[in-house]
N, C-alpha and C positions, 0 to 999 in steps of 0.2 A: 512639885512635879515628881520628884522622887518617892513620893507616897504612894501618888497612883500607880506611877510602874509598878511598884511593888503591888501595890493592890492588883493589878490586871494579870502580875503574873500568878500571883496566887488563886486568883477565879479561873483562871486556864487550866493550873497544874492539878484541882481539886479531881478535875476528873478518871484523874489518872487513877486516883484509889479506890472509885469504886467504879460499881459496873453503872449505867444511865442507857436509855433508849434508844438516843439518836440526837443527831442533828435538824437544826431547820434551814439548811439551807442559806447563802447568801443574801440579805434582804436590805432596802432602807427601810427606817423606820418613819412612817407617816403622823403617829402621835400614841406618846403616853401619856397617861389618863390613872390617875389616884381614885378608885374605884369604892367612895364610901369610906370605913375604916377596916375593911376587908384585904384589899389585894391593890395591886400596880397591875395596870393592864399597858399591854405592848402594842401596836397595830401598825403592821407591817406592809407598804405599797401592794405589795402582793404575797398570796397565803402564806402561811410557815410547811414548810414540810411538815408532816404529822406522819413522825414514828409511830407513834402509841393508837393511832386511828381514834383520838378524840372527837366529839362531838361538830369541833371549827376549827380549825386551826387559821382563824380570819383575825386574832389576836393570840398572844399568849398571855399567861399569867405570874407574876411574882405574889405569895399571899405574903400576906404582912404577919404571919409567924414563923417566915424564911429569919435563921438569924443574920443572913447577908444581905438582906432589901434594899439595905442604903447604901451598898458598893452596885450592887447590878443597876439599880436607878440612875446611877453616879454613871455608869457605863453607859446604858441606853442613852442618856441624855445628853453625853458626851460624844455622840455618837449622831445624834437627833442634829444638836447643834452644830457640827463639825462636816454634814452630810457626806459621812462614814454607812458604809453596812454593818452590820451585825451578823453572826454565825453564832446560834443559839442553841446548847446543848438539851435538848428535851428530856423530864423523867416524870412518866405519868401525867395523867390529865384529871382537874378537877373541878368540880361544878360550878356554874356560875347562877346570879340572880336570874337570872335570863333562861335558865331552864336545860340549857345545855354545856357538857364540860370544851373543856379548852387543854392546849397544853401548860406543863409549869414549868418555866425556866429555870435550870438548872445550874448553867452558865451564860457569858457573854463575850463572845471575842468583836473587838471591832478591827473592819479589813477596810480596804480600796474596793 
């Protein structure tokens, strides 16, 4: 338990060093989905906010060359399971198989 505090504070505090787009908004999450060997897709009861005016923001994305994947998965699904919301920091949007970009999670807070 101690681990993941630490891990959640450190996913929160990252933002503070650089600049990012925006937030998405308070949301639950309706289902993540392991997308191929490509990316972690998010899909959120209702849209994300879209900083970045990507393509949908009807999911977001974590790509599987984030080297954080497996703490933000840890979080979403900790989150999934626990029905917790998420507040999702957004930086840039990136393509998907499907023809159009999405946003890409940058962070992951879970709230009430």
């Amino acid at each position: 338990m101690k681990y993941v505090k630490s891990l959640m504070l450190l996913i929160v505090a990252i933002p503070c060093l650089v600049s990012a787009a925006g937030n998405s908004g308070w949301r639950n999450i309706k289902n993540v989905r392991i997308e191929s060997a490509s990316f972690i897709a998010i899909y959120p009861t209702s849209d994300f906010d879209n900083p970045d005016n990507c393509g949908k923001s009807t999911m977001a994305m974590i790509p599987f060359s984030d080297i954080s994947k497996e703490a933000k998965l840890s979080v979403a699904l900790a989150a999934y399971m626990g029905g917790k919301r998420v507040q999702t920091y957004m930086m840039g949007c990136e393509s998907t198989p499907w023809g159009y970009t999405v946003p890409v999670v940058y962070n992951l807070v879970i709230g009430d």
